[in-house]
KEKE-3310 file (N, C-alpha, C; in steps of 0.2 Angstrom, whole numbers, plus 5000, padded with zeros to 4 digits):
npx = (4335:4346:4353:4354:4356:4367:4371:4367:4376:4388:4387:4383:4397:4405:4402:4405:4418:4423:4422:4435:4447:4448:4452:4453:4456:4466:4475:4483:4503:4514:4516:4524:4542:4546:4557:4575:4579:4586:4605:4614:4618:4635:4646:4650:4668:4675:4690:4692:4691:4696:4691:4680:4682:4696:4703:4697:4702:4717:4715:4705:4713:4724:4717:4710:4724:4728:4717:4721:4734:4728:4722:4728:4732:4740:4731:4722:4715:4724:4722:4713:4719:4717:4715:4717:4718:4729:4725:4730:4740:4748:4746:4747:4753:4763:4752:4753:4758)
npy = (4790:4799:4790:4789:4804:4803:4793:4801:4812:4807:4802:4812:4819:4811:4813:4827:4826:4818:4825:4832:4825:4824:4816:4824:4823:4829:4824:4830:4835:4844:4859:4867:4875:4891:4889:4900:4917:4918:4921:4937:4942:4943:4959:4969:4968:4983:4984:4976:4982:4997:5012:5023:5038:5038:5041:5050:5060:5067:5069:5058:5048:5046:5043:5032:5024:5023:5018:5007:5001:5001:4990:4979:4966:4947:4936:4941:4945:4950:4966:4973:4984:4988:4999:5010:5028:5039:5053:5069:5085:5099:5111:5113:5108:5096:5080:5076:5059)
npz = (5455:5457:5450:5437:5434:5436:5427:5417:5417:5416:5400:5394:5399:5390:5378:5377:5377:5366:5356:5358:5354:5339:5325:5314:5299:5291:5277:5267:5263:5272:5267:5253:5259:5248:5238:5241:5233:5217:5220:5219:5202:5198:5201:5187:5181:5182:5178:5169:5153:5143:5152:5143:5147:5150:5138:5133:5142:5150:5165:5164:5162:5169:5181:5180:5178:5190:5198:5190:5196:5209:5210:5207:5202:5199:5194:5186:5169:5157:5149:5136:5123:5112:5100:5105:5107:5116:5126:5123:5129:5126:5133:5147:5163:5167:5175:5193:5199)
capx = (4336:4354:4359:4351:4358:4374:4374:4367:4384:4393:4386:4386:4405:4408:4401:4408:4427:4425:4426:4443:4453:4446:4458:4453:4457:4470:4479:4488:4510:4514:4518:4534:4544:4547:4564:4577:4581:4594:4612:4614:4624:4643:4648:4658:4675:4678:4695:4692:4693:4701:4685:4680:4685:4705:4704:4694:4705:4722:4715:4702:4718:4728:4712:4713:4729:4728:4713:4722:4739:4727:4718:4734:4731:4743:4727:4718:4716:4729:4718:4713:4721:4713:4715:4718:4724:4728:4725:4738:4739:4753:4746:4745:4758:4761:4749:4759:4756)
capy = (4797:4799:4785:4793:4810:4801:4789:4808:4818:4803:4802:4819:4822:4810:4816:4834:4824:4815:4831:4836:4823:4821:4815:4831:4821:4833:4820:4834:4836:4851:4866:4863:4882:4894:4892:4905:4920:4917:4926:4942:4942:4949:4966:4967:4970:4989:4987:4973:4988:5004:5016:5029:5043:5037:5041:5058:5068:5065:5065:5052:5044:5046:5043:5024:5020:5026:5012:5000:5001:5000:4985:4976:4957:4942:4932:4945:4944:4953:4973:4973:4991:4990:5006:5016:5035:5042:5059:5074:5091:5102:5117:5109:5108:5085:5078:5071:5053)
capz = (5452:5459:5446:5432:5434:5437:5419:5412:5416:5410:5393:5394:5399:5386:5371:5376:5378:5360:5350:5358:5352:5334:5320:5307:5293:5286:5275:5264:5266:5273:5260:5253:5258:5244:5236:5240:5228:5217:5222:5213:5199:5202:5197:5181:5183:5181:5176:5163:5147:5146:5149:5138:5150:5149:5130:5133:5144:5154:5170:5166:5162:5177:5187:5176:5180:5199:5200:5189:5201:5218:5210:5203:5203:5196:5190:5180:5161:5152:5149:5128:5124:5103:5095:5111:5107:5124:5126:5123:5131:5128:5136:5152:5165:5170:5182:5198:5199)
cpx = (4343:4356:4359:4355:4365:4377:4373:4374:4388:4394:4387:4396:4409:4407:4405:4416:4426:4425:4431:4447:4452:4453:4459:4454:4460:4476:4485:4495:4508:4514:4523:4537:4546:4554:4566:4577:4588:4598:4612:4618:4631:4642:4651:4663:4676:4686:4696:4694:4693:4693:4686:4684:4693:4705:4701:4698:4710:4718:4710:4707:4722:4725:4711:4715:4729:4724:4716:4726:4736:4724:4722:4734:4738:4738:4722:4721:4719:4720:4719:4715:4717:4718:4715:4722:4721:4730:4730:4736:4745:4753:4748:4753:4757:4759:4755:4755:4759)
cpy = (4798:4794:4786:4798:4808:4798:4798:4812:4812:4803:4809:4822:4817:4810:4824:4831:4821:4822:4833:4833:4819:4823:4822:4828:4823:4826:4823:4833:4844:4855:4867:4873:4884:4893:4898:4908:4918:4922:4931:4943:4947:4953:4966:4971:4976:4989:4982:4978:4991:5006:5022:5036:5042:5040:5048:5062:5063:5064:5061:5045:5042:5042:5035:5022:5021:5018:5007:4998:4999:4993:4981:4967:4951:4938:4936:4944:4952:4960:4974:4980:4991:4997:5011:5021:5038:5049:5065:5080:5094:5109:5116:5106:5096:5084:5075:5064:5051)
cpz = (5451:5453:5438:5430:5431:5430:5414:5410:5413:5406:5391:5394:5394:5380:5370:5374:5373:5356:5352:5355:5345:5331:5316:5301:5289:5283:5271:5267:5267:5268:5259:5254:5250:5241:5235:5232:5225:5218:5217:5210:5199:5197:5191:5181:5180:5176:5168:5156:5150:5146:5144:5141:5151:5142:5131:5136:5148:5162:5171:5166:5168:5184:5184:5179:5186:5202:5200:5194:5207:5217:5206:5205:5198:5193:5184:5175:5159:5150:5139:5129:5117:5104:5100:5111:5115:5123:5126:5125:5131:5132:5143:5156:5167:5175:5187:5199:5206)
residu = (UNK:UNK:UNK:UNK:UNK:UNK:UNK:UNK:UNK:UNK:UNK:UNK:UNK:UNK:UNK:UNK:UNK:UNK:UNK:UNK:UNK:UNK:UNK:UNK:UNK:UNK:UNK:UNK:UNK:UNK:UNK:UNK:UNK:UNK:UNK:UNK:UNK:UNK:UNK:UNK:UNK:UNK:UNK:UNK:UNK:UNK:UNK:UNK:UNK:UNK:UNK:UNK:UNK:UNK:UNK:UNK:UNK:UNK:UNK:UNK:UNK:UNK:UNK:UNK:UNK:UNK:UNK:UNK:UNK:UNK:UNK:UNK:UNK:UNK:UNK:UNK:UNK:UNK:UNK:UNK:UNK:UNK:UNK:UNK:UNK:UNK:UNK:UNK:UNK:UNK:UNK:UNK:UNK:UNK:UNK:UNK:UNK)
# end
């Protein structure tokens, strides 16, 4: 009986120990990650045209050229002026620049 018992838990502890180290048959590749986002497109150059508020009032004007002067480049593209009438005020004492 002892030999019995003995071939039992055998067959036993080795039917329990073949499910642990089954294949799974996952043959699929992994899942390829997400491609990042693209980069977000650059700002447009503020100083590229004259704005509208330079032509509306002197001190959108002043407040212009203050910017252009603090953001003064050697490689920047040349500023289209067009048809630019720059504001007049003779009541008005001169802004300090």
């Amino acid at each position: 009986m002892n030999k019995k018992l003995s071939l039992s838990f055998a067959l036993a502890t080795v039917a329990l120990m073949s499910g642990c180290f089954g294949g799974g048959g996952d043959d699929s590749p992994p899942p390829v990650p997400p491609a990042p986002p693209p980069p977000a497109p650059a700002p447009p150059d503020p100083l590229a045209a004259v704005p509208a508020a330079a032509a509306a009032s002197i001190d959108g004007l002043v407040t212009y050229l203050k910017t252009l002067s603090a953001n003064a480049s050697d490689t920047r593209e040349p500023i289209e002026l067009g048809a630019l009438t720059l504001p007049q005020n003779d009541t008005v004492d001169p802004s300090p620049l």
